[in-house]
C-alpha positions in Angstrom: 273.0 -17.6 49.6 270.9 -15.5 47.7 268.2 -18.0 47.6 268.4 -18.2 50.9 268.2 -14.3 51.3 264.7 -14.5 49.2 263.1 -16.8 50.9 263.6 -15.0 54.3 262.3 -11.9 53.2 259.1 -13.6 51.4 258.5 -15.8 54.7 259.0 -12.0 56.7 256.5 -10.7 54.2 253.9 -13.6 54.6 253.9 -13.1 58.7 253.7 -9.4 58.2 250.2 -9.8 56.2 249.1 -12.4 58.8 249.7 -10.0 61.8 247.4 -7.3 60.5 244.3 -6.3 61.9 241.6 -6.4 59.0 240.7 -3.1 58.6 238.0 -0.9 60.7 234.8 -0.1 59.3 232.1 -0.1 62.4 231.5 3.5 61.7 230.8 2.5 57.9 228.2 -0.1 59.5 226.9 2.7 62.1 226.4 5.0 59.3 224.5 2.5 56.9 222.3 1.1 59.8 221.4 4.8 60.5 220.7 5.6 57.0 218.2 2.4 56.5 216.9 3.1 60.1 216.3 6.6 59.4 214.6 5.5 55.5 212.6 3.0 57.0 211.3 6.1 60.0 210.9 8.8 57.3 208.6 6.3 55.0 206.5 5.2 58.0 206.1 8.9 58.5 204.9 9.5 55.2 202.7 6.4 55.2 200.4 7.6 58.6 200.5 11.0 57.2 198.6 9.4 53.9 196.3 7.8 55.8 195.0 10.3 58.1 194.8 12.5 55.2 192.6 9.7 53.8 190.5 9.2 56.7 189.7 13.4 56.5 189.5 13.1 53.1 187.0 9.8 53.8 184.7 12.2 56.6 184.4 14.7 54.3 183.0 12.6 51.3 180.9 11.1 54.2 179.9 14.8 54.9 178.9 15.6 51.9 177.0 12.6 51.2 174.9 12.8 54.0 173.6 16.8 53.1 173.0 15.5 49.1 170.2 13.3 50.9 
């Protein structure tokens, strides 16, 4: 009887860890997408800011260039 008692309750046990849901985490995925998205956005940023900075920096070389000669 008590064997019998043990095995009911594991078999109850097993089909409750079967019927639940895994757990939610879509706002974990949101968050890490926006923090990659927003990464990738703030490095692009930086990287035309460089380059016009580089072009000015290039016309004013240019610039000075031209009035040695």
């Amino acid at each position: 009887m008590v064997n019998n008692v043990n095995t009911v309750n594991m078999v109850d046990m097993v089909n409750i860890l079967l019927q639940e849901a895994p757990a939610e985490t879509t706002w974990y995925m949101v968050f890490g997408y926006t923090v990659i998205f927003g990464t990738m956005i703030f490095y692009l940023a930086s990287l035309i800011t460089r380059w016009r900075n580089l072009k000015k920096d290039q016309e004013v070389l240019e610039e000075l260039e031209k009035d040695q000669k």
